[in-house]
Structure formats: structure tokens, C-alpha cells
TORTIPA-768304 format. One record per residue (C-alpha): residue number from 1; z, x, y; residue in three letters. Coordinates in pm, 1 decimal, always signed. Each point is the difference from the previous one (the first is absolute). Layout:
! TORTIPA-768304
   nudo         up       east      north   voza
    NUM          Z          X          Y    ALA
...
***
This chain:
! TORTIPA-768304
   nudo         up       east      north   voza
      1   +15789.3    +5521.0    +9782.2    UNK
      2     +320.4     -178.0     +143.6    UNK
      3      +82.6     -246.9     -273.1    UNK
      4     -251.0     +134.0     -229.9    UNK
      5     -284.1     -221.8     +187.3    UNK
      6     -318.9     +176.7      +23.6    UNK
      7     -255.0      -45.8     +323.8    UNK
      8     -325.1      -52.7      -36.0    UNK
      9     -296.1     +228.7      +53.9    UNK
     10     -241.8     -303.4      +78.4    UNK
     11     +214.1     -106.3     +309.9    UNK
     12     +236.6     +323.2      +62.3    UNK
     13     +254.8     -246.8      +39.0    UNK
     14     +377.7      +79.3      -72.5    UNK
     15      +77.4     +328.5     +134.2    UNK
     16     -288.6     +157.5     -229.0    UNK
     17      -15.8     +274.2     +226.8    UNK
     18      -40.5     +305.4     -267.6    UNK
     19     -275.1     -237.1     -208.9    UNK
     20     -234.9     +172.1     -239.1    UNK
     21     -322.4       -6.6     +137.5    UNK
     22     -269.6     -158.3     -319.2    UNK
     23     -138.0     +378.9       -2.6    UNK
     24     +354.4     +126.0     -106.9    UNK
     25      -35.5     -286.1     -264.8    UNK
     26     -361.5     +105.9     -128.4    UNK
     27      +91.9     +343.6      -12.1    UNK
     28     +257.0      -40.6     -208.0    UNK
     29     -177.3     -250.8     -234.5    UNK
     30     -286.6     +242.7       -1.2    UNK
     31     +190.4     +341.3      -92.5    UNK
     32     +249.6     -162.4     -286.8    UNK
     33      -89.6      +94.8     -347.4    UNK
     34     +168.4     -228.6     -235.7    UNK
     35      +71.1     -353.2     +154.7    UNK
     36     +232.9     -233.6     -168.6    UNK
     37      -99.6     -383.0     -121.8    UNK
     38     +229.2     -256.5      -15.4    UNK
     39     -163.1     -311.4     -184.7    UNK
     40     +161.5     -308.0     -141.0    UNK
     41      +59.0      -82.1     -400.2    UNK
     42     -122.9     -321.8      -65.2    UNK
     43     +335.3     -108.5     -115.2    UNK
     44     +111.1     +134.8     +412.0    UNK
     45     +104.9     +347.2      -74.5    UNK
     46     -108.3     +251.5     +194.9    UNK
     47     -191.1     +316.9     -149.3    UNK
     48      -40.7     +320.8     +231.4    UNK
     49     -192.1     +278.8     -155.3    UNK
     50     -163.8     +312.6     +190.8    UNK
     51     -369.9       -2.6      +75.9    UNK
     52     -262.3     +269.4      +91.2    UNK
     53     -168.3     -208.1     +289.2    UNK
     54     -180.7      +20.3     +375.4    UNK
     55      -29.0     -173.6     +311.0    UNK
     56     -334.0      -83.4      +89.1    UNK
     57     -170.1     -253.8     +194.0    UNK
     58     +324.9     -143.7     +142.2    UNK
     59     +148.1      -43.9     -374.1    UNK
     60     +208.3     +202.3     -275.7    UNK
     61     -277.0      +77.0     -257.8    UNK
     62     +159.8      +50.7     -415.2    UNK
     63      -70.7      -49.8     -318.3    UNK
     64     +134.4      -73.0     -352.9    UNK
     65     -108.3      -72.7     -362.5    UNK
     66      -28.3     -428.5      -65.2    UNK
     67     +257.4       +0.7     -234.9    UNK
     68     +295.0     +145.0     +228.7    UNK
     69     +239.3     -221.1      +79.7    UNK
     70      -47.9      +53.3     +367.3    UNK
     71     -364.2      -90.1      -50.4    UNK
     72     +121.1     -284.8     -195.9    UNK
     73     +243.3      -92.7     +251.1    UNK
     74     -261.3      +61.0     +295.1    UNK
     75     -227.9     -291.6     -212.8    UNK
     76     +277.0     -232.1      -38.6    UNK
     77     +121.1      +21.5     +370.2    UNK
     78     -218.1     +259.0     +213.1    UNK
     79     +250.6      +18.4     +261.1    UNK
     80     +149.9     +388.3       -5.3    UNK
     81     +203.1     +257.4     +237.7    UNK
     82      -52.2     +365.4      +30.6    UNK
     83     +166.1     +296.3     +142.0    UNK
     84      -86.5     +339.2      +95.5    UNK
     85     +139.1     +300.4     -197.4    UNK
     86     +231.7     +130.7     +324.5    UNK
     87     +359.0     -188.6      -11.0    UNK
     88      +83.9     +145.6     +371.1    UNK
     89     -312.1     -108.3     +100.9    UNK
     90     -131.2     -300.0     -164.4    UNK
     91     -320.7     -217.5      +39.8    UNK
     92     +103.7     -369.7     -166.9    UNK
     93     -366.1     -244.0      -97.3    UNK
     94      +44.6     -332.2      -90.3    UNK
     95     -291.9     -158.7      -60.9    UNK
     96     -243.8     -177.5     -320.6    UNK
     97     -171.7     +256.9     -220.1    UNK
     98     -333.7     -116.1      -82.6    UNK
     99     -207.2     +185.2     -310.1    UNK
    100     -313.4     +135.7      +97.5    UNK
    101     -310.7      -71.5     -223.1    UNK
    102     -292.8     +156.6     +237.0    UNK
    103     -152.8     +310.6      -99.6    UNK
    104      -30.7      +81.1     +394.7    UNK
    105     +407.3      -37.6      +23.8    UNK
    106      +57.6     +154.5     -324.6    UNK
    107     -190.6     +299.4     +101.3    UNK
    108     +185.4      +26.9     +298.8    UNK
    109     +270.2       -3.2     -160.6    UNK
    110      -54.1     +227.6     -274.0    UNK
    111     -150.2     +241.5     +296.5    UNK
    112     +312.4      +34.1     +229.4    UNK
    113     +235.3      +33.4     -294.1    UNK
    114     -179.5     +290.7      -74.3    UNK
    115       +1.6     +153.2     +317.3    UNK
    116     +349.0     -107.3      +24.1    UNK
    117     +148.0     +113.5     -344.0    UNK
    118     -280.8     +280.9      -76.6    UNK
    119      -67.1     -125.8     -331.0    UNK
    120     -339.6      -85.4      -89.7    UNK
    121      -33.2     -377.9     -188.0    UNK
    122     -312.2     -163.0      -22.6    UNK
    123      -57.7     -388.9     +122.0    UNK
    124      +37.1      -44.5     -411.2    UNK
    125     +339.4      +77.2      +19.5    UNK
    126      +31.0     -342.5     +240.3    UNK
    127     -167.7     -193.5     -272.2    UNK
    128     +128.6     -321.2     +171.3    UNK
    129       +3.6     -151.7     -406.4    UNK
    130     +299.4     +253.7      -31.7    UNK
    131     +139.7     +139.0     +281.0    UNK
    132      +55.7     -189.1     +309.2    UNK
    133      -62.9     +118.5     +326.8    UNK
    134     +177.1     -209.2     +329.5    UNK
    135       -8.6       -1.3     +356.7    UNK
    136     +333.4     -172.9     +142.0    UNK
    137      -64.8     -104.9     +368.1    UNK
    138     +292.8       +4.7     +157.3    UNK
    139     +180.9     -270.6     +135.8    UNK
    140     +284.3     +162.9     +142.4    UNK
    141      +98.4     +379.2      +59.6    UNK
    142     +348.0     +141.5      +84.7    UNK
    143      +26.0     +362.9     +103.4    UNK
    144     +319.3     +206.9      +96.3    UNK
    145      +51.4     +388.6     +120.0    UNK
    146     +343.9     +101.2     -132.4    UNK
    147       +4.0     +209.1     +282.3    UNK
    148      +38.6     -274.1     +249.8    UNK
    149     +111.6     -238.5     -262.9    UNK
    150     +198.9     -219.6     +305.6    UNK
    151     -312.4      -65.2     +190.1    UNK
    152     -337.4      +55.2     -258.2    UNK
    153      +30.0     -280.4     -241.1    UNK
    154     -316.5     -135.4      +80.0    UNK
    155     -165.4     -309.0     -157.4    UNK
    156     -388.6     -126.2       -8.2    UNK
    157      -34.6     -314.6      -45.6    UNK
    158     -407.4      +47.9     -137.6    UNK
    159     -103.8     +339.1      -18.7    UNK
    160     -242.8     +101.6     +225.2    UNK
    161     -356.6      +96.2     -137.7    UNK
    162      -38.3     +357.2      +46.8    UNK
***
């Protein structure tokens, strides 16, 4: 990370020689519990608030009630970042969230936060008049092991669909 530039894991370019392989990336995505949202004010201020979320279907899964400001912000300007919960270790999305309407995705939804979280809400709880519920598909993803923190920093610059 000479000069704080970062090589890429597309071309491997740069000296990446301890790059995170996407698996390292997923993992991580996959095993943090809270994830933090950064979403933009409408007046350009950025709001970051803690989410209960997954990563599904090559995208960071969350939800929140229609008249929070990040769901406010997210229908102003659906452009968002997220992070994992694991500072040492950190998973970074960029992407757009888009709001989910389909029963089918909803259910999904609803399904693997159960698993995930071991609480037990119904689809009704995702009443998509009330609470919104958003896949972000990831535009790009920056990963780092604080272990190797010279030669991990790793960036993606589409995620891969796992």
C-alpha cells in the first residue's frame, strides 16, 4: 500500500500480492451482524445508522420503516454505502439500494433474516406500505485484513454474483 494506492483484484496489478480472494469478501459480508449505512440528506449530509441486514444473491439485503430518514434519503437519492460490523476486518459496498415490492423477494427476505437473527417476523412485518425492504447491488467492494493491512486492501470493482 506504498503511497496509500490500492491494486486491484480484477487485474492483480500493483504489487497486490497478499489480495483478498472474493470468498474472504463474502465471508465476511455473510457472518457480520449489524452493517452500517451511510446515505445522503437531501440537503448533502450524510446519515450513517446501523442496520440488521444479509447478503444474498450477490447484494446486502435490509430494511427500515418509510418514514426513516435513511429510507427517506434512500427515495430522494438511492445511492448508499455499507460496512461490515468488524473495524480490523472490514467489507466496504457501494452501490444503489433499490426497495423491494415482490412478495417472492420479500419472503426471501423476511426468511433469511430469520434464520439469520432467530427471530420469527412474518412477511406482514415487510408490509412494503410501511416498512421498506432493499437490496443494494453493489457497485464497488473494498475489503482489508488488518493482519496484512500492507498488502490486503483489496478492491472489486462489481461484485461478483455468488
Amino acid at each position: 500500500m506504498p503511497g496509500y494506492g490500492i491494486a486491484d483484484a480484477d487485474t492483480g496489478a500493483d504489487g497486490g500480492s497478499g489480495l483478498l480472494p472474493w470468498s474472504w469478501a463474502v465471508e465476511h459480508l455473510t457472518g457480520s451482524h449489524d452493517y452500517w449505512l451511510a446515505t445522503v440528506r437531501p440537503d448533502g449530509r450524510p446519515h450513517v445508522m446501523p442496520v440488521w441486514g444479509l447478503w444474498d444473491d450477490g447484494g446486502l439485503w435490509f430494511s427500515s420503516g418509510l418514514a426513516s430518514r435513511k429510507a427517506r434519503n434512500l427515495a430522494a437519492d438511492p445511492r448508499c454505502t455499507a460496512t461490515t460490523d468488524q473495524a480490523r476486518r472490514p467489507v466496504v459496498v457501494e452501490g444503489v439500494a433499490a426497495r423491494m415490492r415482490e412478495p417472492a423477494a420479500i419472503e426471501r427476505f423476511t426468511a433469511g433474516v430469520n434464520a439469520k437473527y432467530g427471530t420469527d417476523y412474518g412477511v406482514d412485518f415487510y408490509d412494503p406500505d410501511v416498512n421498506g425492504c432493499y437490496r443494494m447491488a453493489p457497485a464497488w467492494v473494498f475489503a482489508l485484513d488488518d493482519d496484512d493491512f500492507v498488502h490486503s486492501p483489496t478492491r472489486w470493482r462489481t461484485a461478483p454474483r455468488t
